[in-house]
N, CA and C atoms of all chains as a GROMACS GRO file, in nm:
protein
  570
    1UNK      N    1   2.432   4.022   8.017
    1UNK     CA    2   2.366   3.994   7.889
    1UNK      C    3   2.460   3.914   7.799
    2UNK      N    4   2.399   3.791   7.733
    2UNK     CA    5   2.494   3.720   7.646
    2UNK      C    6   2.439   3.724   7.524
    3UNK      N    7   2.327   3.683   7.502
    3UNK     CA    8   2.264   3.710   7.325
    3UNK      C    9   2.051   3.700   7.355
    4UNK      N   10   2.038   3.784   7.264
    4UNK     CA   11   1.918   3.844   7.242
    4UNK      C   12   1.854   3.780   7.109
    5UNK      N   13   1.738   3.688   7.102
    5UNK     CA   14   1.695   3.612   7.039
    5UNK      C   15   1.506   3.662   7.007
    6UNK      N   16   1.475   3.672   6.911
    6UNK     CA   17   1.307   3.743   6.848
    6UNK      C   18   1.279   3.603   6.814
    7UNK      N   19   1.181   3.590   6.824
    7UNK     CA   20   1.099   3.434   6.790
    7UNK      C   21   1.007   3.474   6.813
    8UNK      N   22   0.917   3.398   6.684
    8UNK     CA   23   0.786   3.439   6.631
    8UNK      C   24   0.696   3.325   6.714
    9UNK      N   25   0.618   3.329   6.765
    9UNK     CA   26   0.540   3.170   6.836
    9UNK      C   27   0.461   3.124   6.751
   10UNK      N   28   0.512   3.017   6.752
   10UNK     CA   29   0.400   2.889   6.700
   10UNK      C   30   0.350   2.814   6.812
   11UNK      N   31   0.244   2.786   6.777
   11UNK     CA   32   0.117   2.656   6.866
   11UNK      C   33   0.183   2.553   6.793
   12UNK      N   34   0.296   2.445   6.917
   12UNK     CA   35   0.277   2.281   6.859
   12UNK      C   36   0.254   2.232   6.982
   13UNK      N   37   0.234   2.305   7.140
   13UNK     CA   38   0.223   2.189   7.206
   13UNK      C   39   0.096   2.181   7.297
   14UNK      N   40   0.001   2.097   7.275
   14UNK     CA   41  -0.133   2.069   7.348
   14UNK      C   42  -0.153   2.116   7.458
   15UNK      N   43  -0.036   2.082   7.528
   15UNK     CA   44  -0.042   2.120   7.689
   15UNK      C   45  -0.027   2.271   7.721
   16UNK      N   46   0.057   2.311   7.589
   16UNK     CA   47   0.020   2.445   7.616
   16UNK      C   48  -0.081   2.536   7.595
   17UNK      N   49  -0.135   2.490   7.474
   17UNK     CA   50  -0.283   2.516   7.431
   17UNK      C   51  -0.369   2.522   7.537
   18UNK      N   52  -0.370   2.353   7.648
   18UNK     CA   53  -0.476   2.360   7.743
   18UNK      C   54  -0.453   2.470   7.861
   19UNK      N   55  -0.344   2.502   7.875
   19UNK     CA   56  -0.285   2.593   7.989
   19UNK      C   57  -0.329   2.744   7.937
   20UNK      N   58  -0.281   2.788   7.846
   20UNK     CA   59  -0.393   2.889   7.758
   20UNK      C   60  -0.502   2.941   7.755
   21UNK      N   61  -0.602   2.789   7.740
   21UNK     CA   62  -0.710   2.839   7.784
   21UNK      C   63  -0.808   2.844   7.883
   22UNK      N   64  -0.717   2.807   8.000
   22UNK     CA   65  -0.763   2.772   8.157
   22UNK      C   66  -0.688   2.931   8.189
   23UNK      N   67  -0.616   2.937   8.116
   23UNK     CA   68  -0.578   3.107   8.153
   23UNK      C   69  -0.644   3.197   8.159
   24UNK      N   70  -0.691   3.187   8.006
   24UNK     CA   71  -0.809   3.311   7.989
   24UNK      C   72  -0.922   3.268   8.013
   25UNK      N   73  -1.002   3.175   8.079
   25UNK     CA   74  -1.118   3.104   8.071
   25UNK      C   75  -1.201   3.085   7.940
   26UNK      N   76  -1.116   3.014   7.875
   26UNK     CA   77  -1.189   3.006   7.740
   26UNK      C   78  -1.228   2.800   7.799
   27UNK      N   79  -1.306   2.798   7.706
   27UNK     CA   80  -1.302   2.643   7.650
   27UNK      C   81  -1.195   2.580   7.645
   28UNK      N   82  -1.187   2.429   7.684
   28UNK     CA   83  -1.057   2.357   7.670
   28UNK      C   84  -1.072   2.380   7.475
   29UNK      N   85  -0.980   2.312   7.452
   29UNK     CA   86  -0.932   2.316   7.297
   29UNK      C   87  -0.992   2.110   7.222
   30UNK      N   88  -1.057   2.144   7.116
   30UNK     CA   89  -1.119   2.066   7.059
   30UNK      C   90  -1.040   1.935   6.995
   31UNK      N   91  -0.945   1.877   7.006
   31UNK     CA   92  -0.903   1.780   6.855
   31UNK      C   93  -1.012   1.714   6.797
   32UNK      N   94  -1.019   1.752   6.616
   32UNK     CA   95  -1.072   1.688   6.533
   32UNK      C   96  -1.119   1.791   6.429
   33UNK      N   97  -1.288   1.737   6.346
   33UNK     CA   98  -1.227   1.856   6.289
   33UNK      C   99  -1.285   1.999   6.304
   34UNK      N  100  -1.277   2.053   6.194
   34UNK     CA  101  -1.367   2.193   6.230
   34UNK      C  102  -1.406   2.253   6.113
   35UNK      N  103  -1.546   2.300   6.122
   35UNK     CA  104  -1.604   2.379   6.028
   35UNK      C  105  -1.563   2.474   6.005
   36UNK      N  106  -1.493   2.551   5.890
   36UNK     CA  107  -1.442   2.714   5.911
   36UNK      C  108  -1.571   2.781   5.794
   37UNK      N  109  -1.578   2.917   5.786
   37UNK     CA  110  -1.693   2.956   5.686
   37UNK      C  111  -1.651   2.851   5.536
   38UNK      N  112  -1.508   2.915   5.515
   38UNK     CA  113  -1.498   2.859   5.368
   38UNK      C  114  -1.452   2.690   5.366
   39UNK      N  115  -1.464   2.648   5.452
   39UNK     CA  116  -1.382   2.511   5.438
   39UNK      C  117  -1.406   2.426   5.576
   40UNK      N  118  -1.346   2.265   5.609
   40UNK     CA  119  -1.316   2.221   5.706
   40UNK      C  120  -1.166   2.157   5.708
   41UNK      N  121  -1.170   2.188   5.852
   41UNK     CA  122  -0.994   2.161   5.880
   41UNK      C  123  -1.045   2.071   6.006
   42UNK      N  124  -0.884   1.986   5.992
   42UNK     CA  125  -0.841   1.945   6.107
   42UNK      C  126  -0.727   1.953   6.214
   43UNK      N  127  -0.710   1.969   6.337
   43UNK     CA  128  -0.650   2.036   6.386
   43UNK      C  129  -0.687   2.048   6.586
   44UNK      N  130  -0.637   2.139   6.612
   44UNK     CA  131  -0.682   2.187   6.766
   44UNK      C  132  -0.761   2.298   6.779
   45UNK      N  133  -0.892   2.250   6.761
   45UNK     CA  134  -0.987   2.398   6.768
   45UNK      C  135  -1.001   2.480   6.917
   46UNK      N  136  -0.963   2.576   6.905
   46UNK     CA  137  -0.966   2.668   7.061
   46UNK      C  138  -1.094   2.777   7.018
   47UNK      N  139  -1.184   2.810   7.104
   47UNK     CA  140  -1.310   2.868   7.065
   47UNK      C  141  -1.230   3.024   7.139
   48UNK      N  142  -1.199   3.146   7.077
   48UNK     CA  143  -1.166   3.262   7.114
   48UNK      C  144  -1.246   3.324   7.177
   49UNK      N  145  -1.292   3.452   7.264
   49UNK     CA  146  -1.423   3.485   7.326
   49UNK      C  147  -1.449   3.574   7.167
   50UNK      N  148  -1.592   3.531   7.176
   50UNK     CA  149  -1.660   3.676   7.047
   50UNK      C  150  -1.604   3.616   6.875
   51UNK      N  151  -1.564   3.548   6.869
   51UNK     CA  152  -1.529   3.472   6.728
   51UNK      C  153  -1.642   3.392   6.712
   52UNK      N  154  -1.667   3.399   6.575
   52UNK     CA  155  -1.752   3.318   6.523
   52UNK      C  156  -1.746   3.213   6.500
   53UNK      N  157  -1.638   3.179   6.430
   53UNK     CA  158  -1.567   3.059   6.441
   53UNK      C  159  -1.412   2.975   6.506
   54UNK      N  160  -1.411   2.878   6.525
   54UNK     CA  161  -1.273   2.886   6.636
   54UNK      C  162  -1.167   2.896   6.533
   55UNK      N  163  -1.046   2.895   6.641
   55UNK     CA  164  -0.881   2.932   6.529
   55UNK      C  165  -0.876   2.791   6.583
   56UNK      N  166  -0.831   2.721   6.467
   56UNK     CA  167  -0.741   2.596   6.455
   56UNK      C  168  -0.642   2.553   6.419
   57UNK      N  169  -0.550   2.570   6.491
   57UNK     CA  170  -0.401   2.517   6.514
   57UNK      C  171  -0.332   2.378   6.463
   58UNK      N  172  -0.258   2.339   6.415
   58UNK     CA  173  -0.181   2.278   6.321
   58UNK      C  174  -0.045   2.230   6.406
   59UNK      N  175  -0.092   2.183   6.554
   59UNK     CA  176   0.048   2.152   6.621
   59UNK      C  177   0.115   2.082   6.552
   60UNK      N  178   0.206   1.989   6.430
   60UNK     CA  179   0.255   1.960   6.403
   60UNK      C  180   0.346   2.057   6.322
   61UNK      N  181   0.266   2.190   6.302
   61UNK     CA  182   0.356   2.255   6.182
   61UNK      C  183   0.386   2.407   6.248
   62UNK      N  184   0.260   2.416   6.358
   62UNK     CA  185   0.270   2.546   6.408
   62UNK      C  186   0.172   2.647   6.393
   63UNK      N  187   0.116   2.614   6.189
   63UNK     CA  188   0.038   2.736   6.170
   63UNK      C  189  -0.126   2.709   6.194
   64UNK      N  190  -0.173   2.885   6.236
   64UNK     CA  191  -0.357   2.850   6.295
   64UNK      C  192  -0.402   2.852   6.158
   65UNK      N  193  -0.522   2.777   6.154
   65UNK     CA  194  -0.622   2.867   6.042
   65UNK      C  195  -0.711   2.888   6.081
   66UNK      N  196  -0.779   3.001   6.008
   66UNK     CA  197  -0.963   3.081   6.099
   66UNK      C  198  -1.012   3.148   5.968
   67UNK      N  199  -1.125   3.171   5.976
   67UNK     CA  200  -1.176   3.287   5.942
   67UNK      C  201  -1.307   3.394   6.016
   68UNK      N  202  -1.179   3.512   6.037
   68UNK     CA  203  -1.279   3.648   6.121
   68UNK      C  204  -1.295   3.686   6.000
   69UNK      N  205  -1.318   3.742   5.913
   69UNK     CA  206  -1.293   3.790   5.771
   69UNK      C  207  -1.234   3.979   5.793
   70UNK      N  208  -1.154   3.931   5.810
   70UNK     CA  209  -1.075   4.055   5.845
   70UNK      C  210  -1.102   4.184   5.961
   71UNK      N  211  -1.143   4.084   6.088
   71UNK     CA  212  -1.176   4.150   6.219
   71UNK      C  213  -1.341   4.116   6.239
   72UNK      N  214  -1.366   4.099   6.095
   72UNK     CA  215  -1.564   4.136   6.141
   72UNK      C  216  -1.610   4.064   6.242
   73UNK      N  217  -1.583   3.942   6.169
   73UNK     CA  218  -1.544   3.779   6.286
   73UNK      C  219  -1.558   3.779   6.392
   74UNK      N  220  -1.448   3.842   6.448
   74UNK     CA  221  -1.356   3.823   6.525
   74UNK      C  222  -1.277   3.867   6.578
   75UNK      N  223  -1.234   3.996   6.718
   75UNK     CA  224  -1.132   4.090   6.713
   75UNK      C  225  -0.986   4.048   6.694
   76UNK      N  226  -0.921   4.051   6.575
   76UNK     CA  227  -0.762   3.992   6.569
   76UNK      C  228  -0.662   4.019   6.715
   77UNK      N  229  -0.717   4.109   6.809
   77UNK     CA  230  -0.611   4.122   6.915
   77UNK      C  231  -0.614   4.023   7.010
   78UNK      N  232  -0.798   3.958   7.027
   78UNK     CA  233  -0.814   3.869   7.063
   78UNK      C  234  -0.689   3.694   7.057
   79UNK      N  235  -0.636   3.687   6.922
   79UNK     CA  236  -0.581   3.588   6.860
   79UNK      C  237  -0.425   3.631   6.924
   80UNK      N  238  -0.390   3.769   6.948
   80UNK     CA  239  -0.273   3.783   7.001
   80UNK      C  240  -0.247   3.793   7.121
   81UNK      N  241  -0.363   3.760   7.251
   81UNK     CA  242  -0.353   3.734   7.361
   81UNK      C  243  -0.334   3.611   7.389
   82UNK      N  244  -0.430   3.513   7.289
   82UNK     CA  245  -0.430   3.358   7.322
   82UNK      C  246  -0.271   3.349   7.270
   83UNK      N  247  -0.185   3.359   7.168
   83UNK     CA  248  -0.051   3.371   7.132
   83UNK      C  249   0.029   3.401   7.263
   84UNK      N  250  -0.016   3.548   7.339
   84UNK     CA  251   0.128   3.519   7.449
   84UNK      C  252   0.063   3.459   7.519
   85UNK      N  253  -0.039   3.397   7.597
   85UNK     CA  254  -0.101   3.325   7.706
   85UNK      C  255  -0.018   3.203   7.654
   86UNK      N  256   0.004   3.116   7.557
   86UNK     CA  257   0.057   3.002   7.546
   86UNK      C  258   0.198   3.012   7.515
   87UNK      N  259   0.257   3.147   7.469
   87UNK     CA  260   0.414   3.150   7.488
   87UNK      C  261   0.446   3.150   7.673
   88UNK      N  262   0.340   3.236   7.726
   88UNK     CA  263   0.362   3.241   7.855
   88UNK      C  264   0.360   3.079   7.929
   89UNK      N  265   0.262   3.061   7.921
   89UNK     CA  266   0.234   2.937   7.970
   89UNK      C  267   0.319   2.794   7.915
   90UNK      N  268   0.392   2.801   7.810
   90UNK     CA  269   0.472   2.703   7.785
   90UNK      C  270   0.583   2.721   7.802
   91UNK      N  271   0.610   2.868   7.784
   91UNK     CA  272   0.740   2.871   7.820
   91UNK      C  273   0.794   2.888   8.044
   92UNK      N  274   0.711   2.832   8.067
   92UNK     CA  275   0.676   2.849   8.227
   92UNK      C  276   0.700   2.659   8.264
   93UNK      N  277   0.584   2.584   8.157
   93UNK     CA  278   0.586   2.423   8.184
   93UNK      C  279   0.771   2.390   8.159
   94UNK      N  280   0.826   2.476   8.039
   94UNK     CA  281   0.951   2.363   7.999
   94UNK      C  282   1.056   2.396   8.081
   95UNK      N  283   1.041   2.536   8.126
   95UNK     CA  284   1.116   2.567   8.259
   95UNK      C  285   1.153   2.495   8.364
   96UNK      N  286   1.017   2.514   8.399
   96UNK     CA  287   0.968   2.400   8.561
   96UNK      C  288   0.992   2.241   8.529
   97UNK      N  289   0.959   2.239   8.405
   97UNK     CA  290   1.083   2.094   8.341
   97UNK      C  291   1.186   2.050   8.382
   98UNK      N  292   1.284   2.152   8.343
   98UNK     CA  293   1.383   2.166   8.352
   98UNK      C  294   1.476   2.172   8.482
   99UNK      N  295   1.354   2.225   8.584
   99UNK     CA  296   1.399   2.227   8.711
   99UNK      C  297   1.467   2.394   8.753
  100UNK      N  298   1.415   2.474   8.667
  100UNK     CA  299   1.440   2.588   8.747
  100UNK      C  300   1.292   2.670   8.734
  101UNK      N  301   1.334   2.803   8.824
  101UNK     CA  302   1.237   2.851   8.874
  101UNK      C  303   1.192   2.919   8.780
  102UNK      N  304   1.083   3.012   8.803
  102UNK     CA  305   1.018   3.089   8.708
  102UNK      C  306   0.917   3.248   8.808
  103UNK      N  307   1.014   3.318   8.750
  103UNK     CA  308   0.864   3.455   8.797
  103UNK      C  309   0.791   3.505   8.709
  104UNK      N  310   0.668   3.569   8.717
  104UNK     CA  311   0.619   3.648   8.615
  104UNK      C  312   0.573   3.780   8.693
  105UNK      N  313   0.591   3.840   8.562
  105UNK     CA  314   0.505   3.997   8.581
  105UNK      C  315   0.446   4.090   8.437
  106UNK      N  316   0.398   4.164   8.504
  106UNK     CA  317   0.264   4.211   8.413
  106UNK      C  318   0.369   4.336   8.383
  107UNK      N  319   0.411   4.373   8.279
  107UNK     CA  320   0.428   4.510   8.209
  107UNK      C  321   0.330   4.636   8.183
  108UNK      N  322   0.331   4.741   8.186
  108UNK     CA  323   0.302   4.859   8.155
  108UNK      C  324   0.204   4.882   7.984
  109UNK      N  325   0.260   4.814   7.944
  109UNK     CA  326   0.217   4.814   7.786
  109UNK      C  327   0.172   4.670   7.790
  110UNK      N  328   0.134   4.601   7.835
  110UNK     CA  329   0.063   4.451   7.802
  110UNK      C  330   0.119   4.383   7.766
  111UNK      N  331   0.260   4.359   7.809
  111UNK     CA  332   0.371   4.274   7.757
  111UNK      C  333   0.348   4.197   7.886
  112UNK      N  334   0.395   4.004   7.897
  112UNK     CA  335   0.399   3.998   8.016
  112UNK      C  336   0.610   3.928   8.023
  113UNK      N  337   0.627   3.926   8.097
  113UNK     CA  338   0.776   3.957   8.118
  113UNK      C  339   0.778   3.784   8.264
  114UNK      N  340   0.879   3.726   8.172
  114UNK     CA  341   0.890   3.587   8.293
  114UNK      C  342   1.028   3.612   8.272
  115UNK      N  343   1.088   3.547   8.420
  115UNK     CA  344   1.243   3.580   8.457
  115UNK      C  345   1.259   3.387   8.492
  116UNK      N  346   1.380   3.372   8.426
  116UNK     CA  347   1.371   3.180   8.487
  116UNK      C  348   1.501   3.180   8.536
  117UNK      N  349   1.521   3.174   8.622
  117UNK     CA  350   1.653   3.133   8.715
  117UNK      C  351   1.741   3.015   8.713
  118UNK      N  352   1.814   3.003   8.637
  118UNK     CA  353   1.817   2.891   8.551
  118UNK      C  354   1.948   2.820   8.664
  119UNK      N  355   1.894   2.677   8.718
  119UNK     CA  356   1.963   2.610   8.819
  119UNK      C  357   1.810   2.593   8.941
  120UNK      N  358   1.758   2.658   8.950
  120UNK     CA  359   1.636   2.632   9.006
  120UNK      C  360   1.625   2.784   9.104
  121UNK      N  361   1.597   2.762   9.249
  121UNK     CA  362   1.526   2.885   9.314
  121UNK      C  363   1.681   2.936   9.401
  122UNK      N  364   1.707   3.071   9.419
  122UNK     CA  365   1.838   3.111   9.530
  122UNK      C  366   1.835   3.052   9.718
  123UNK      N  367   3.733   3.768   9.709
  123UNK     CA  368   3.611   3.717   9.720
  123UNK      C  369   3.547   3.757   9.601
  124UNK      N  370   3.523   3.688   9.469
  124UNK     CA  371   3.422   3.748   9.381
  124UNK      C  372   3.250   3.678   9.388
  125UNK      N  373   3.217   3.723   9.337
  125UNK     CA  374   3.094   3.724   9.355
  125UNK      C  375   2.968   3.703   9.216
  126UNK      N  376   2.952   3.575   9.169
  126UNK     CA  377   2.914   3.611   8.997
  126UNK      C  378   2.769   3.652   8.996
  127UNK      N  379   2.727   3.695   8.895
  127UNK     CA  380   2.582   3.736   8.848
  127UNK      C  381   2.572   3.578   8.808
  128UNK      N  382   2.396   3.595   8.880
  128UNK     CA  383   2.266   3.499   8.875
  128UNK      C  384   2.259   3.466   8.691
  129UNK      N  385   2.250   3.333   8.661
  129UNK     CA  386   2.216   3.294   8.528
  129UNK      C  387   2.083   3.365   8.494
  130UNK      N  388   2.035   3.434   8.395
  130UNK     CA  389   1.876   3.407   8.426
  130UNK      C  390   1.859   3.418   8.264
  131UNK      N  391   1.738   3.379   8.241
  131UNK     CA  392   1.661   3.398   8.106
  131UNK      C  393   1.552   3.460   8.064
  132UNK      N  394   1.538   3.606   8.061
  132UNK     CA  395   1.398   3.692   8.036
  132UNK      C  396   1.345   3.628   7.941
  133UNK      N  397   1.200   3.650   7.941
  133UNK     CA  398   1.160   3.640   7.805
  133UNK      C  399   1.038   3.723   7.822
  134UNK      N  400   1.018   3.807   7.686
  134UNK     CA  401   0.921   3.926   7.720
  134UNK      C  402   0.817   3.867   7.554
  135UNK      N  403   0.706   3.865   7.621
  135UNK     CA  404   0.576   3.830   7.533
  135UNK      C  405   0.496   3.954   7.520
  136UNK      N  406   0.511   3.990   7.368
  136UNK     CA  407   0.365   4.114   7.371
  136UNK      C  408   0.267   4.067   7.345
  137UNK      N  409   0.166   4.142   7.386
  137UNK     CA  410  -0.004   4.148   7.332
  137UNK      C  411   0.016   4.067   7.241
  138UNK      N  412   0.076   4.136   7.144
  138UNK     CA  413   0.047   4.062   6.996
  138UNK      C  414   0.097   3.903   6.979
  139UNK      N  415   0.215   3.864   7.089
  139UNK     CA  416   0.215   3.701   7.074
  139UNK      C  417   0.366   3.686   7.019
  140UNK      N  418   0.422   3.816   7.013
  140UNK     CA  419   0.602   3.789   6.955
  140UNK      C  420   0.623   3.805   7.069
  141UNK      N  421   0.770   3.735   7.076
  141UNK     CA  422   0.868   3.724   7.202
  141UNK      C  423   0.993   3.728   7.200
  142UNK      N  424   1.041   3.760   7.310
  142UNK     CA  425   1.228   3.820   7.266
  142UNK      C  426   1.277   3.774   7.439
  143UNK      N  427   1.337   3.698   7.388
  143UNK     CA  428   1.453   3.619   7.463
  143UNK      C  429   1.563   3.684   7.502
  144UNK      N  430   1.633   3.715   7.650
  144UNK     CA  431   1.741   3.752   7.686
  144UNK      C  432   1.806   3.714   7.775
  145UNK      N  433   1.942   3.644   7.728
  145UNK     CA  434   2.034   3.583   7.837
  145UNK      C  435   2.090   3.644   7.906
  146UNK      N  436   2.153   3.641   8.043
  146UNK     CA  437   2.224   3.726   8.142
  146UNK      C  438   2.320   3.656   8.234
  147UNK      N  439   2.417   3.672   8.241
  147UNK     CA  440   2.509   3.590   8.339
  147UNK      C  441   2.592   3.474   8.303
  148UNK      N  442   2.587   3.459   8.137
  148UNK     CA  443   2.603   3.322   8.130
  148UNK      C  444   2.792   3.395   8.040
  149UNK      N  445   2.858   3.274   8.018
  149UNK     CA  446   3.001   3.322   7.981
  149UNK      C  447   2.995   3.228   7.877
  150UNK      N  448   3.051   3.355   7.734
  150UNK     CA  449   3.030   3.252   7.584
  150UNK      C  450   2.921   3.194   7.533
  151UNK      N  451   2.940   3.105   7.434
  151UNK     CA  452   2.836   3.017   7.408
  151UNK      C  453   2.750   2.950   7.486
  152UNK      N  454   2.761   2.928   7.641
  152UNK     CA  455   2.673   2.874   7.714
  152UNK      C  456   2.568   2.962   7.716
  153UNK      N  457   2.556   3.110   7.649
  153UNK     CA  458   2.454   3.145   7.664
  153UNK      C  459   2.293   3.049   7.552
  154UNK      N  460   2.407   3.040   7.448
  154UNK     CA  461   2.313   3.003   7.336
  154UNK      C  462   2.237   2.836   7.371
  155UNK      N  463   2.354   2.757   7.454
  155UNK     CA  464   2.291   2.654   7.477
  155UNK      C  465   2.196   2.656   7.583
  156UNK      N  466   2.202   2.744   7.684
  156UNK     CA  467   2.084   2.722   7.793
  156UNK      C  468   1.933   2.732   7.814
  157UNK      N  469   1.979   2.851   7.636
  157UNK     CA  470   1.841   2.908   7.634
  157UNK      C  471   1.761   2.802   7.479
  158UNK      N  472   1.843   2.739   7.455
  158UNK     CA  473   1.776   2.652   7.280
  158UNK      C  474   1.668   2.574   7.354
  159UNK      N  475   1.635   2.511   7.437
  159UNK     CA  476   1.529   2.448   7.464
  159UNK      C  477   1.387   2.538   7.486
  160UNK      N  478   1.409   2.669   7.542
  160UNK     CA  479   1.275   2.764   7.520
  160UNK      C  480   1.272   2.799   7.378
  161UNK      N  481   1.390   2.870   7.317
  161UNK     CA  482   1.392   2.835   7.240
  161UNK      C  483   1.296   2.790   7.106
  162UNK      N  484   1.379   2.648   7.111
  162UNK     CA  485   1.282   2.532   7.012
  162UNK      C  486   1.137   2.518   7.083
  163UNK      N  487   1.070   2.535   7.205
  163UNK     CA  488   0.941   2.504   7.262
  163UNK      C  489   0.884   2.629   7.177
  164UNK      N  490   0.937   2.724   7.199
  164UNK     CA  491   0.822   2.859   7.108
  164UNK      C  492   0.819   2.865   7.017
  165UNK      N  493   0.901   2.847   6.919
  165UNK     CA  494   0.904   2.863   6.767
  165UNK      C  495   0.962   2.877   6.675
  166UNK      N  496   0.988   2.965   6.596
  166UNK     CA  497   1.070   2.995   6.521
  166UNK      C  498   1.161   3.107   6.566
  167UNK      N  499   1.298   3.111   6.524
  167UNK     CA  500   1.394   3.231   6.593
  167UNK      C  501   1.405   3.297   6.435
  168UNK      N  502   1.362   3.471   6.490
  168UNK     CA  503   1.330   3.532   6.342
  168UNK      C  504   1.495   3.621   6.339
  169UNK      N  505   1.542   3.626   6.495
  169UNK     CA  506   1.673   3.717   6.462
  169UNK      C  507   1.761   3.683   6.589
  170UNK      N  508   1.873   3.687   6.576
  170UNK     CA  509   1.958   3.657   6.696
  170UNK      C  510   2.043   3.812   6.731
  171UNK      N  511   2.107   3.831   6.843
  171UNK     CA  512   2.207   3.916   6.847
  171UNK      C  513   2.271   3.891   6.959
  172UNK      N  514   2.409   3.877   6.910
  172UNK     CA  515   2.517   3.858   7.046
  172UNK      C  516   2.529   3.977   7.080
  173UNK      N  517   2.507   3.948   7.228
  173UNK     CA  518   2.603   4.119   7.281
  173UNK      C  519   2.737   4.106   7.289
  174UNK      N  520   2.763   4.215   7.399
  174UNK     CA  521   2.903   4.262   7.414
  174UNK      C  522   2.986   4.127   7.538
  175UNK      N  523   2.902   4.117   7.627
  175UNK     CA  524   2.921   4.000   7.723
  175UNK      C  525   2.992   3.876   7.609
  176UNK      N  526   2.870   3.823   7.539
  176UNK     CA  527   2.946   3.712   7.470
  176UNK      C  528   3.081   3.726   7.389
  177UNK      N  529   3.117   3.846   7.286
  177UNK     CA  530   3.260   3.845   7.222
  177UNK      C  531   3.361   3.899   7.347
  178UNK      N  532   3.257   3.956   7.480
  178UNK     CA  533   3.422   3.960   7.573
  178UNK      C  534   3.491   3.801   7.627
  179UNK      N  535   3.359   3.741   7.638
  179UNK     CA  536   3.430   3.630   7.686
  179UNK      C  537   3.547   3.520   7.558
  180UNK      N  538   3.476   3.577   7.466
  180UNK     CA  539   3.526   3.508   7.394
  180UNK      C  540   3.644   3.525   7.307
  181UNK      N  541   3.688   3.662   7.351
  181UNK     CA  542   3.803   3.678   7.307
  181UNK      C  543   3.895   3.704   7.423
  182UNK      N  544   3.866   3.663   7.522
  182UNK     CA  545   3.938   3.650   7.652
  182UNK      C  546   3.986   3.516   7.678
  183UNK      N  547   3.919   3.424   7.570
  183UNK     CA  548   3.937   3.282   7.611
  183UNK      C  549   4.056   3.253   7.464
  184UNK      N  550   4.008   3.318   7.377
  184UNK     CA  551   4.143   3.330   7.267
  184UNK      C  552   4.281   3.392   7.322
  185UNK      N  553   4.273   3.518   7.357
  185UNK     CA  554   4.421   3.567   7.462
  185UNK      C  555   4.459   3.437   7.554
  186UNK      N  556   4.391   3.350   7.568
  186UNK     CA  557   4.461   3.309   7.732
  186UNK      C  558   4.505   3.188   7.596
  187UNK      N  559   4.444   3.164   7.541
  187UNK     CA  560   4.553   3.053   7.456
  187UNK      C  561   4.669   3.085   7.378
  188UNK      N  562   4.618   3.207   7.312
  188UNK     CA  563   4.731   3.249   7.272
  188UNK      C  564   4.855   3.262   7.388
  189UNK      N  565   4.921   3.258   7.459
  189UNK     CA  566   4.967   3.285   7.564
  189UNK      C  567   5.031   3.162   7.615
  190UNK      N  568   4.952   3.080   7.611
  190UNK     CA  569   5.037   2.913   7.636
  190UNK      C  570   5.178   2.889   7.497
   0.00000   0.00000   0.00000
């Protein structure tokens, strides 16, 4: 062990977005704009399952905007699966980038856990 | 004959979409550089912590200068 790093995820990269939602079988993700109840944005609309309206993402800055109006919407846990599906999934593309390997596995508590072998495969 | 531990880089994603990064095998600061490119791809870094691995190496590499 050398150092232990918490990072909060942000959505900035498309490709991970699309990998996301070929994950969970959602809809590819929209660019342009989007109707929200109170407003319209523009952005990367990803349609969540059971949301009323989609979360739209702000890849340049990171942050989504939506409105579930506080779950009614929309189940919020929903929004924290598509979150690790694209930490998972991007952090898997910049790997394999990079030229090393990558495993995954499924945790006990719904965490999912990737190991990257950094130099490529033994 | 020694024998070193495998570089590797965990990274554990919850449900909820936070993630926590952990280096292994690496000596000193090469931990911090191997891992900045996942890193900067996910997001923001809300907390860091060196372990014990990184200040051994690194005060092992201060003794050996001191010493010249």
């Amino acid at each position: 062990m050398s150092h232990i790093v918490e990072i909060k995820t942000e959505v900035r990269d498309t490709v991970g977005v699309r990998a996301a939602c070929d994950r969970l079988r959602l809809d590819p993700p929209v660019e342009g704009k989007t109707r929200l109840f109170s407003s319209e944005v523009e952005g990367l609309a990803v349609r969540l399952r059971d949301w009323r309206y989609p979360v739209v993402f702000q890849t340049a800055t990171g942050e989504a905007q939506y409105d579930n109006y506080n779950g009614r919407w929309g189940d919020q846990s929903r929004l924290g699966l598509f979150l690790q599906a694209y930490a998972v999934e991007t952090a898997k593309l910049e790997a394999r980038r990079k030229g090393h390997s990558v495993t995954e596995q499924s945790l006990t508590d719904g965490s999912i856990k990737l190991t990257v072998q950094v130099g490529g495969a033994v | 004959m020694t024998t070193s531990t495998p570089k590797t880089i965990e990274i554990t994603v919850k449900p909820d979409g936070s993630t926590s990064l952990e280096t292994r095998g690496f000596t000193g600061s090469e931990c911090q550089a191997a891992s900045r490119f996942l890193e900067q791809a996910l997001g923001a870094t809300a907390s860091e912590r060196l372990t014990s691995d990184f200040h051994q190496s690194v005060a092992a590499n201060q003794q050996t200068t001191q010493q010249r």
